[in-house]
C-alpha positions in Angstrom: 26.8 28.6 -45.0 30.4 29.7 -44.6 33.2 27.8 -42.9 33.6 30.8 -40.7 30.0 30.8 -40.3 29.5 26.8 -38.8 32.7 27.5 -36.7 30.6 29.0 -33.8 27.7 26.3 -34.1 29.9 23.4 -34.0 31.8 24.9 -31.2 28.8 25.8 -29.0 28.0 21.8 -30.2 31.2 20.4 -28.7 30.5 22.1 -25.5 27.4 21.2 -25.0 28.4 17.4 -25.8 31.0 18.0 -23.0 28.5 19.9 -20.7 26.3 16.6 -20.4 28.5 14.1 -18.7 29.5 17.0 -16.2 25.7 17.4 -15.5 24.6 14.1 -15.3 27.5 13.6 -12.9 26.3 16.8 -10.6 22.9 14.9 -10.7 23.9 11.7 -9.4 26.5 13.3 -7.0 23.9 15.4 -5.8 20.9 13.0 -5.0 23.5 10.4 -3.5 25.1 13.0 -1.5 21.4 14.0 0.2 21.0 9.7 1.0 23.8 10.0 3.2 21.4 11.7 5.9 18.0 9.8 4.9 18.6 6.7 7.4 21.5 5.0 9.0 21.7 2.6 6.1 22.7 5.2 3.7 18.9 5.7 1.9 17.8 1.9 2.6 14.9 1.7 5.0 14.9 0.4 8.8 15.0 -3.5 8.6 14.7 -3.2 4.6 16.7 -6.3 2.7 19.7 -4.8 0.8 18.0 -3.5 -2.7 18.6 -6.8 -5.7 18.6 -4.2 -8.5 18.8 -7.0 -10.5 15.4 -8.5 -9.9 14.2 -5.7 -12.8 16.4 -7.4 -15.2 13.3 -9.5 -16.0 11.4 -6.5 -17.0 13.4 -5.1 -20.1 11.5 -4.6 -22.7 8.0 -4.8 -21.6 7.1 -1.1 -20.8 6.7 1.6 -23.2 7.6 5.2 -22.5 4.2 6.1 -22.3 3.4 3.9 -19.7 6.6 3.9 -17.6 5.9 7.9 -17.5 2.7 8.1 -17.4 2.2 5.8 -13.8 5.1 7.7 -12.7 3.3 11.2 -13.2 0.2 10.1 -12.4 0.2 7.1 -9.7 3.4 7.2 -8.1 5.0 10.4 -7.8 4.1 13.6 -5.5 4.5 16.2 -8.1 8.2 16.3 -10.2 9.5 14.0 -6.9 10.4 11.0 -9.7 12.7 13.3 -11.2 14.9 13.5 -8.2 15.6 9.6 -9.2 14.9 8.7 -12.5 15.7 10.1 -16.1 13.2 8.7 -18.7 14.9 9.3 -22.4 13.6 8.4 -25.7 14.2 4.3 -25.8 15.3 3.8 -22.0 15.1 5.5 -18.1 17.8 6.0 -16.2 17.0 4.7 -12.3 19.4 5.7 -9.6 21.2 3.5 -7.0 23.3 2.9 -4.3 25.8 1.6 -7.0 25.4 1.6 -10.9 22.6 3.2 -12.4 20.0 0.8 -13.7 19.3 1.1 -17.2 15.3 0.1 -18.0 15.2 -0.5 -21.7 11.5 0.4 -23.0 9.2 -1.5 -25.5 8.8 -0.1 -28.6 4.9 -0.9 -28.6 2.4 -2.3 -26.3 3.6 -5.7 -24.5 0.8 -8.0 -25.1 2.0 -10.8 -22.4 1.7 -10.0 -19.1 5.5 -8.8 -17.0 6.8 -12.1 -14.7 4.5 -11.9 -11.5 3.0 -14.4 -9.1 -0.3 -12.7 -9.4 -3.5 -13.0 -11.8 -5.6 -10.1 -12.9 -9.2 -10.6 -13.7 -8.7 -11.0 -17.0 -6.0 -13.7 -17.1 -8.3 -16.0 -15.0 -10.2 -19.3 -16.2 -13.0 -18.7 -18.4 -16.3 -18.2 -15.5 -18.6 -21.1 -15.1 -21.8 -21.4 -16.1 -22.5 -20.6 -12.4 -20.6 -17.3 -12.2 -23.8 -14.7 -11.3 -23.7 -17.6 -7.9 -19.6 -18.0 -8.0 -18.2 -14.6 -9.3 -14.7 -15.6 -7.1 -14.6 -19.1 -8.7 -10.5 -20.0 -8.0 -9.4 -16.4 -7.1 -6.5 -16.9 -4.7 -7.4 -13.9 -1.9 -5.2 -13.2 1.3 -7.1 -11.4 4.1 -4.7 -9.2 5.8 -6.5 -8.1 9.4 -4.7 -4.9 10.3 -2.5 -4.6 13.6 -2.4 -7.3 16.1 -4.9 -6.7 19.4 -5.0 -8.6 22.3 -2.1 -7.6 24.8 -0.3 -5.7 22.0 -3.4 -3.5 21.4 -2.0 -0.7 23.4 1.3 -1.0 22.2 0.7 -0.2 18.7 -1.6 2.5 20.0 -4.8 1.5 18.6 -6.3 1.0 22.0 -8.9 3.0 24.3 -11.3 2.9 27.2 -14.0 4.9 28.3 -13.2 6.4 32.1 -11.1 3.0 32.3 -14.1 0.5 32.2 -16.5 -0.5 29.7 -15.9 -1.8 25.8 -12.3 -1.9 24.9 -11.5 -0.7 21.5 -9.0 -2.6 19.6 -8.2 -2.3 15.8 -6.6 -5.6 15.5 -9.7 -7.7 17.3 -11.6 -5.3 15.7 -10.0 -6.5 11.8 -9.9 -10.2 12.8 -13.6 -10.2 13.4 -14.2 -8.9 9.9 -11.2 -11.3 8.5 -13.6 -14.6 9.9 -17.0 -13.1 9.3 -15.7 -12.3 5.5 -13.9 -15.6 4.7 -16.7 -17.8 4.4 -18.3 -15.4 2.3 -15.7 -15.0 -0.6 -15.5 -18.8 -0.3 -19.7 -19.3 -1.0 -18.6 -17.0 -3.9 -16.1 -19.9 -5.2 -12.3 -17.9 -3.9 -9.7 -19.7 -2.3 -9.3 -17.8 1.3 -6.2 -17.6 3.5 -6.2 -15.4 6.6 -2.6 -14.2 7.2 -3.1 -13.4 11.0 -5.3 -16.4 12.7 -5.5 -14.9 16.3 -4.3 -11.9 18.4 -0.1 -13.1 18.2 2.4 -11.1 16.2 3.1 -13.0 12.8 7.1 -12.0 13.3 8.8 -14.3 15.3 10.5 -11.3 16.1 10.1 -8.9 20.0 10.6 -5.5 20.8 13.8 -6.5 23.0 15.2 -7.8 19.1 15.5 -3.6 18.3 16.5 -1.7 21.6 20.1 -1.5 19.9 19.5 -0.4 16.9 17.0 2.0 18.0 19.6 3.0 20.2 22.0 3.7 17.4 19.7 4.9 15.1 18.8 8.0 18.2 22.5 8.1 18.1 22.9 8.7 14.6 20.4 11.5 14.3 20.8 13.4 17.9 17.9 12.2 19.3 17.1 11.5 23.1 18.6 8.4 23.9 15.9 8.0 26.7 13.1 7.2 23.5 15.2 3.7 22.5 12.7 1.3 24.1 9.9 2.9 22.4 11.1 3.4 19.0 12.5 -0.7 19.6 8.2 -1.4 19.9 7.7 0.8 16.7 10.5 -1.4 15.1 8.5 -4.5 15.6 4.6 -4.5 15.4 5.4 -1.7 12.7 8.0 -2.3 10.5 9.4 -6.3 11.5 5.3 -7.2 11.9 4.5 -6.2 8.4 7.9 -7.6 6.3 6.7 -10.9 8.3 3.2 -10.6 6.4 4.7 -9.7 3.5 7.2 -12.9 3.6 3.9 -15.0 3.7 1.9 -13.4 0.9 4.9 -13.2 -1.4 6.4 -16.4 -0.6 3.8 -18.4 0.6 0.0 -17.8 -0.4 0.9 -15.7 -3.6 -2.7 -14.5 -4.1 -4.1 -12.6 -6.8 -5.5 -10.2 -4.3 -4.6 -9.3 -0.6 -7.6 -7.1 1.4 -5.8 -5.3 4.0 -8.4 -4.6 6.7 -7.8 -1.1 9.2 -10.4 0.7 10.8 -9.9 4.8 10.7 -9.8 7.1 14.3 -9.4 10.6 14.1 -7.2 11.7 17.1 -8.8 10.6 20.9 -6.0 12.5 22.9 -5.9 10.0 26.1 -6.8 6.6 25.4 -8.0 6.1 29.2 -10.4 9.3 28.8 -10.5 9.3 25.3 -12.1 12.5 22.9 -14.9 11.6 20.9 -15.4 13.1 17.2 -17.9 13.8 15.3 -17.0 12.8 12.1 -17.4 9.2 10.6 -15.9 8.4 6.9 -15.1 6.2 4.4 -12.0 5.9 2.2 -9.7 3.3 0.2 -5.8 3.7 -0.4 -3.6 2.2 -3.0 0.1 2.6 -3.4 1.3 5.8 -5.2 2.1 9.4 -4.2 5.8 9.0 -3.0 7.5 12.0 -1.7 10.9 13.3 -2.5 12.1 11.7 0.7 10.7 8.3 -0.5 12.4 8.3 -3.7 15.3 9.2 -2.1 15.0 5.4 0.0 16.9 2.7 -2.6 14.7 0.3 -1.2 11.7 2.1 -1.6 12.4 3.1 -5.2 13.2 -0.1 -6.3 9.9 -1.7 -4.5 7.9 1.1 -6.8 9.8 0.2 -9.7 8.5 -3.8 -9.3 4.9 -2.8 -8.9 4.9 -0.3 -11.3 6.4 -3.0 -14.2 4.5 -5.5 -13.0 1.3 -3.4 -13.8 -0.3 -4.1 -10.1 -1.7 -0.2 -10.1 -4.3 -0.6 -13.5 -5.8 -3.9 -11.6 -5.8 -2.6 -7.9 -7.2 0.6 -8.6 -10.1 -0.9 -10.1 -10.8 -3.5 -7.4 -10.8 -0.5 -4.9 -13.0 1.5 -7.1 -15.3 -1.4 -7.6 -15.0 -2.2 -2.9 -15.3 1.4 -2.7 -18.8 1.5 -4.3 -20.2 -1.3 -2.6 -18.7 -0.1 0.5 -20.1 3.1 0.4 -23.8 1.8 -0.3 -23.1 -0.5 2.8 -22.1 1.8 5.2 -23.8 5.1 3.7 -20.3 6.8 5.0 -19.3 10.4 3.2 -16.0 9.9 1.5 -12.8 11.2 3.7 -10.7 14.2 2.6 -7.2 14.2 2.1 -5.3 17.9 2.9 -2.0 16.8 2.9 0.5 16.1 -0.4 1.3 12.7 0.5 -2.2 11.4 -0.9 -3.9 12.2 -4.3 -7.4 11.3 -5.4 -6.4 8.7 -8.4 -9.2 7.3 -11.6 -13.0 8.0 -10.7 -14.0 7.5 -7.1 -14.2 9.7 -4.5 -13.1 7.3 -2.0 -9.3 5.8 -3.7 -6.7 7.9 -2.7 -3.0 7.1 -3.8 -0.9 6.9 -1.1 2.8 5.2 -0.3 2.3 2.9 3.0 4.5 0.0 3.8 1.8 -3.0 3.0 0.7 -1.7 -0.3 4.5 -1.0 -1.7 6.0 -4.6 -0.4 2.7 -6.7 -1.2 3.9 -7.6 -4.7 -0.1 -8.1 -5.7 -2.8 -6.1 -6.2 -4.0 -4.7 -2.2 -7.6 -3.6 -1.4 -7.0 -1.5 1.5 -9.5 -0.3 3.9 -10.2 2.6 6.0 -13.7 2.4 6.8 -15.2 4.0 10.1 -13.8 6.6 12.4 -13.3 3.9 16.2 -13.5 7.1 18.4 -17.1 8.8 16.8 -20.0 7.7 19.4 -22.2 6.3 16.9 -19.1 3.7 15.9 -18.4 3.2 19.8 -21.8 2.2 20.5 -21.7 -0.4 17.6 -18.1 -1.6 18.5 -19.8 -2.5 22.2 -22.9 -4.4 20.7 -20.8 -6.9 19.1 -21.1 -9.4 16.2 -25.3 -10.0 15.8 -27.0 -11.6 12.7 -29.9 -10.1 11.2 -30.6 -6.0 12.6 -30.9 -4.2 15.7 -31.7 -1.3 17.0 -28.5 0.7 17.5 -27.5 4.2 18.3 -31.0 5.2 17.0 -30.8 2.9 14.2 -32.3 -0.1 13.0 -28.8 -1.7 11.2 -26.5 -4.7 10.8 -23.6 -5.5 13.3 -20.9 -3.2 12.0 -18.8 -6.4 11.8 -21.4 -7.6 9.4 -22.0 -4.9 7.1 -18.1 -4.5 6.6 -17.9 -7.9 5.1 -21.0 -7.5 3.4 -19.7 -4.2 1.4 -16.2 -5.9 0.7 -17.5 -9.2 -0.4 -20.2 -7.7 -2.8 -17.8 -5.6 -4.4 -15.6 -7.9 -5.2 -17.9 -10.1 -6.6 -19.2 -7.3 -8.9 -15.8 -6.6 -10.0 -15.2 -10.7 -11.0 -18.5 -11.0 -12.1 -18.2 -8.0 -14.8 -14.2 -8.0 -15.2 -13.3 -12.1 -16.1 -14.0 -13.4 -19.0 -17.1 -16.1 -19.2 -18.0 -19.2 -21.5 -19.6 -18.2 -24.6 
């Protein structure tokens, strides 16, 4: 080739070395620019901590490529949305924050050592005892989250209703403690270590709606809202967002489990809770944290929460507990699986029943989450067991000879998690 013939290549070269800085600027410029109108923190989460970007520092090194972009593509992200945040190149991503870019150096092969985390998967734990077919859960550390609160904050949280204003009350959080105490002493016959993070029908925030009337006022303020709505969106601030950072305060800092069960019951929409609509549809299904929008990337927080699950490998581990509750839960109840329309869930590995979704407990729950969604509250048959109560043995119920419904939710849970032990830790020789 001639000198007069490189000329052009090594010009067009130049420019397009030049070209890059300007473009990764642009890119950073533009995705900070759109946080600026995400939240009144500037893309940090109502009553999120500040972001400690540097908590990842202890995770250089110990992803490859592969991994890092496969659990983005297929776990974490709603379509291309990680691409708004992060830029994965050949030996390192690129993660965007409020400040400096964080720079995630990748393995160059498999890590064989597990990432720093509080947690133990199946197959780090003890070697089983002889006696593991009898004590599958033999020193698993398990939190039982019961979802919601009840009692006199039952309406409040709106999981609350009445028939004609007299009858059986339906409340999730009474509801979830019930299962929480029936369950316990069953993963404990089965050799775990149990600790309930909600004892009894009191917020676990020390924390009171009265705590968030000004910032709710400000954040109305801030985004043009009706002023009027402040002392609702202050009770949305704490048995919502303040209720659940409390629980996550205890299981991260306190109990450290290998394994949280978060407990919900599902309701498909009942219109007035005083004369409430009944539906005919009943279902069954399991969530674990994945499928964040553009919006949620776009939360520094939020990202950086994903980031620590994702390095710590909690997805491989979780979704394969929930696959293995899902199963048992399913023969248990005999429930259809429910069906997800909406982008901000995706069915993830095998089951019909584990959907990926992005929820507040499973993203600040630094440990693998089991979380529930069994039942639709407002379908008659599930009324009619809600108001027979906790029974042993069967009875005859809305036309069916059956368990309490208490019962046979902690029955399905605690059998699938000691099949999952039973086949997944390793065992004497």
């Amino acid at each position: 080739m001639s000198d007069r013939q490189k000329s052009p290549a090594i010009i067009i070269l130049v420019g397009l070395m030049l070209m890059l800085p300007v473009t990764l600027f642009f890119w950073w410029w533009a995705e900070n620019r759109a946080d600026e109108t995400m939240d009144l923190r500037d893309g940090v989460s109502v009553l999120a901590p500040s972001p400690k970007w540097s908590d990842l520092r202890v995770y250089q090194g110990t992803i490859t490529r592969e991994s890092f972009a496969e659990a983005l593509e297929e776990v974490y992200s709603e379509g291309p949305a990680w691409k708004t945040a992060i830029m994965v190149n050949d030996d390192h991503a690129i993660i965007r924050t409020a400040d400096q870019p964080f720079r995630l150096d990748f393995a160059q092969a498999p890590v064989s050592d597990p990432p720093r985390r509080y947690w133990r998967s199946a197959a780090q734990m003890p070697l089983a005892q002889a006696d593991a077919t009898q004590r599958p859960l033999e020193g698993v550390k398990i939190a039982i989250d019961p979802g919601h609160i009840g009692g006199e904050w039952a309406k409040m949280e709106e999981r609350w209703y009445q028939i004609d204003g007299a009858g059986t009350e339906v409340k999730e959080g009474e509801l979830t403690l019930a299962v929480a105490q029936a369950l316990k002493p069953q993963l404990e016959a089965l050799g775990a270590v149990v600790t309930l993070v909600r004892e009894n029908h009191e917020p676990v925030t020390t924390r009171r709606p009265a705590d968030f009337v000004e910032l709710a006022a400000e954040e109305l303020a801030a985004t043009r809202q009706d002023p009027s709505g402040a002392a609702h969106r202050s009770e949305i601030m704490f048995y919502r967002w303040s209720e659940i950072r409390a629980r996550a305060d205890l299981i991260n800092g306190k109990i450290k489990p290998d394994l949280t069960l978060c407990l919900h019951f599902n309701a498909e929409a009942w219109g007035n809770p005083d004369q409430p609509q009944f539906s005919p549809d009943n279902h069954l299904h399991l969530i674990v944290n994945g499928t964040y929008s553009n919006a949620e990337f776009g939360l520094h927080d939020q990202r950086l929460d994903l980031m620590k699950r994702l390095l710590q490998r909690i997805h491989p581990e979780e979704l394969a507990i929930s696959a293995a509750v899902a199963g048992s839960m399913a023969d248990a109840t005999g429930l259809p699986a429910y069906r997800y329309t909406r982008p901000s869930a995706k069915l993830v590995g095998d089951s019909p029943y584990v959907y990926a979704r992005n929820l507040m407990a499973n993203r600040i729950f630094l440990c693998p989450i089991v979380y529930l969604e069994p039942y639709v509250m407002n379908n008659r048959d599930v009324y009619e067991r809600i108001g027979a109560g906790d029974y042993e043995g069967e009875r005859e119920v809305a036309g069916k000879l059956r368990k309490s419904l208490i019962r046979e939710y902690a029955d399905g849970v605690a059998e699938g998690l000691a099949n999952y032990y039973r086949d997944a830790r390793p065992r004497k020789p």
